[in-house]
Structures are given as structure tokens and as C-alpha cells.
Phi, psi and omega in degrees: 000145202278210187213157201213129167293148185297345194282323169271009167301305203293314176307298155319317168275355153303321188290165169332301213256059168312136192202142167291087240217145139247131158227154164266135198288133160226183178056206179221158229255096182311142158316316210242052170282272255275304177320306195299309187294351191269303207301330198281312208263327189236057173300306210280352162253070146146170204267156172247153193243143140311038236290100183257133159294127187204138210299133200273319232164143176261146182247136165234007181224120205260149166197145197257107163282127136277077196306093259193131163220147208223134182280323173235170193280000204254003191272173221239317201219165222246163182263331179215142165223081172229179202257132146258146181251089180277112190255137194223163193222160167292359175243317208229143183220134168250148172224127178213203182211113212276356176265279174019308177306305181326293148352295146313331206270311165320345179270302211288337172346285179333316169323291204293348162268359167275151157287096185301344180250031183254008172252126214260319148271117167228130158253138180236134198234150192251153192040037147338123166234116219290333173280006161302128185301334241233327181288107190224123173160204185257135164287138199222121167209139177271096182284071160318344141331301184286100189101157203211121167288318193302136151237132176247115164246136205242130183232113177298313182298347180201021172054021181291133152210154193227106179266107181253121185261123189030282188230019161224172230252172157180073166279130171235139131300081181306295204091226180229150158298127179258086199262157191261047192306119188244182205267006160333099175251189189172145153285106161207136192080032222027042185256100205264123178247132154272160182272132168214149162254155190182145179230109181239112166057067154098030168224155127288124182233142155266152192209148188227107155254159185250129158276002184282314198264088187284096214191078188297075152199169188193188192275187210002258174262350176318130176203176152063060156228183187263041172187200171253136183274120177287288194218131169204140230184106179312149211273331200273322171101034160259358219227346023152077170267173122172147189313146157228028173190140175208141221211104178263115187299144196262305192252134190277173191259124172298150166249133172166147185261147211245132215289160189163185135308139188226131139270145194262117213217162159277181169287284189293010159275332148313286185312333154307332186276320174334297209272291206293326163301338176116176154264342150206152171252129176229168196223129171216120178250128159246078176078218193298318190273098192270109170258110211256089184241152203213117184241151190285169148318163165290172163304329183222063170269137193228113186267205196299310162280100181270004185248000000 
């Protein structure tokens, strides 16, 4: 049987094209597995870029979103529910989900503690459910649900935002909002807010900015009211920031993308790396024999953007 490197295991489980496959493990396990398969699998759609880190912009001011995306409006319980993080400067703001690495680390842990060359088997099986009777051994699973890969870094002065989902690169041109202020007022966030509406790439948004924090930003790509928006929330009831916490920094924070390799993608070549990742990677090892399932999005996952 021929002997296959672990860098082409992970590759065959990551990829699209999923098969039911045994191989044998040679060699040693790089550290830097996770760069080498994104790079290795998405080279030929884009070019990749280098990155040195260097400071965008200072954050003196922090705010906590809970972001909730729901597949019908009538559902009880959300398809993502995570805690984001807005760090915002006088030019510039990152916005991410500062629990996620952490997250990651806990998954990819598991790797680093096998020995490759005590692994005798791996099968990798597609659309796989880790709760199958037939499978014995310990279960392990990477919920790409759980958490947000994106950091969206956003410049309020010329609506430029650059999105990095791991190992890609992504500029998009928002531009500016065509927001709709009305005289509608309200408390959130004990924050006395106005009401403004917008329609961004196939939604409708209600949006609560506040002039008590005067501040032209808001979560994910949202800007440009006369205050910071506390809550917004799509007309379909799928959709959902809002604040729960905001924090004036005693030290201010770098804003900077953090150095590396990149590939460099459009936006809806992101969202192809989106859907070929999946909805999860799970894992279930046995003694020596490792078993790799990989389940697609739902049928009726939608993202944020439909245009």
C-alpha cells in the first residue's frame, strides 16, 4: 500500500470532493498543517500575498455584540449565536470573534498529540455523522457554526473593508450607506437611540444608533450614523447585532492585520471556501485508526449577503 503524508490526509479532509479512503500515515506532523492545506488547496484561485504587520489604527474604544442568525424567523433556537467583538479607532475598527482561536486550539490540540507513525488508518467520509453506532472510539468535532473565522477591518473614510477568513485575503467595497433616519426613539442598552433603516446587498435593516456615544460605527460592516449603533436587525427576523457591553480602553489597542501569507480572493470566492468548508470537521480515533467526517451547510443556510 502506497504511504501518503499527513499534510495529504488533512487535505483530502478538508476538500470538497470527499471519498471513502484508507491510508497509511508516514513521516512527521508539521506544526504549520493547518497554512500548508489552505494554501496547497486554494493557490490556483488567487494570488497569494504577504503580509508584514503594521499598525491600521489605535482602538481607545471596545463594544461587545451578540450576534444571533436564525434559519426561519419562527425558530426557538439560532443557527450562530456568538459573542463579537468591536474594536474601534478615529479611522478604523476591527471586528471579530476573539473566542474562536481558543476554540480552534481545542480542536487542533487533539492532532498534536498523536504520533503519525502509530497511525495505521484513516478513512475519510463525506456528509458523515460522528453519532453513528458503528463508529467506536472517541469523538472529537470542529463545529464551524460555533464562532466566526472573519476579522472585518472597516475604514469609515472611504468604506473600504478587508476581510480575513484564515489564510484568505478578501477587499470589499461597501461604500457608503444609504441610511434612512426617522424620528422613532427608544432605550437599548439603557442608551436613548433613534431609529434609522437601510437595505444592504438583498436585506433590509432596522438599525438603534445612539448620539450619547458619538461615534460613526457599528458591527460587522455597518457605519455611517451619528452615533454608535447598538442594534440592528434585518426586517425578516433572521438576523440580529446588539449590543451588550461597551468599554472605554485605558491603553489604547493596535488595530493590524496580523502578518502572514494570504490568499487573495473576491468576495463570492470567499463564500465558495465558506460552503466547501463546511458545517463541521469531526473526528473519531481508535487506537491507531482515525476516522474523518465532514458535514456540508445546511440546505438552508443563507448568508448575510445575498447579492
Amino acid at each position: 500500500m502506497n504511504k501518503i503524508t499527513p499534510a495529504f490526509i488533512f487535505l483530502l479532509a478538508v476538500s470538497p470532493a470527499f471519498a471513502q479512503i484508507t491510508v497509511v500515515s508516514s513521516g512527521q506532523m508539521p506544526d504549520n498543517l493547518p497554512d500548508m492545506v489552505a494554501i496547497a488547496a486554494s493557490a490556483a484561485n488567487g494570488t497569494i500575498e504577504e503580509l508584514d504587520t503594521k499598525s491600521l489604527d489605535m482602538a481607545t474604544v471596545r463594544a461587545y455584540y451578540r450576534f444571533t442568525q436564525k434559519e426561519k424567523a419562527s425558530d426557538k433556537s439560532t443557527l450562530r449565536n456568538d459573542m463579537m467583538t468591536l474594536d474601534i479607532g478615529p479611522q478604523m475598527s476591527h471586528y471579530y470573534d476573539e473566542t474562536k482561536p481558543v476554540k480552534d486550539s481545542i480542536a487542533e490540540s487533539v492532532f498534536k498529540t498523536i504520533n503519525p507513525a502509530m497511525i495505521s488508518s484513516v478513512s475519510v467520509i463525506k456528509n458523515g455523522d460522528i453519532f453513528t453506532e458503528s463508529l467506536i472510539g472517541d469523538r472529537y468535532e470542529n463545529n464551524y457554526y460555533d464562532g466566526s473565522f472573519e476579522k472585518i477591518y472597516k475604514n469609515r473614510s472611504n468604506g473600504e473593508v478587508i476581510i480575513i477568513d484564515k489564510n484568505y485575503k478578501c477587499a470589499d467595497a461597501v461604500g457608503s450607506f444609504n441610511w434612512e433616519i426617522s424620528p422613532d426613539t427608544a432605550t437599548v442598552f439603557d442608551y436613548s437611540c433613534q431609529k434609522a433603516t437601510t437595505r444592504f446587498r438583498g436585506r433590509n435593516y432596522e438599525a438603534w444608533f445612539t448620539s450619547e456615544v458619538p461615534i460613526n460605527d457599528g458591527p460587522w460592516k455597518f457605519y455611517g450614523l451619528p452615533g454608535l449603533i447598538v442594534k440592528i436587525k434585518d426586517s425578516q427576523g433572521l438576523i440580529d447585532f446588539e449590543c451588550v457591553g461597551l468599554q472605554y480602553l485605558d491603553q489604547a489597542y493596535v488595530i493590524a492585520i496580523p502578518q502572514g501569507k494570504y490568499i487573495s480572493c473576491s468576495r463570492k470566492d470567499l463564500e465558495k471556501v465558506v460552503i466547501d468548508r463546511g458545517a463541521s470537521l469531526s473526528y473519531v480515533i481508535n487506537g491507531s485508526s482515525i476516522t474523518l467526517l465532514g458535514k456540508p451547510l445546511s440546505p438552508s443556510f443563507k448568508f448575510l449577503e445575498l447579492e
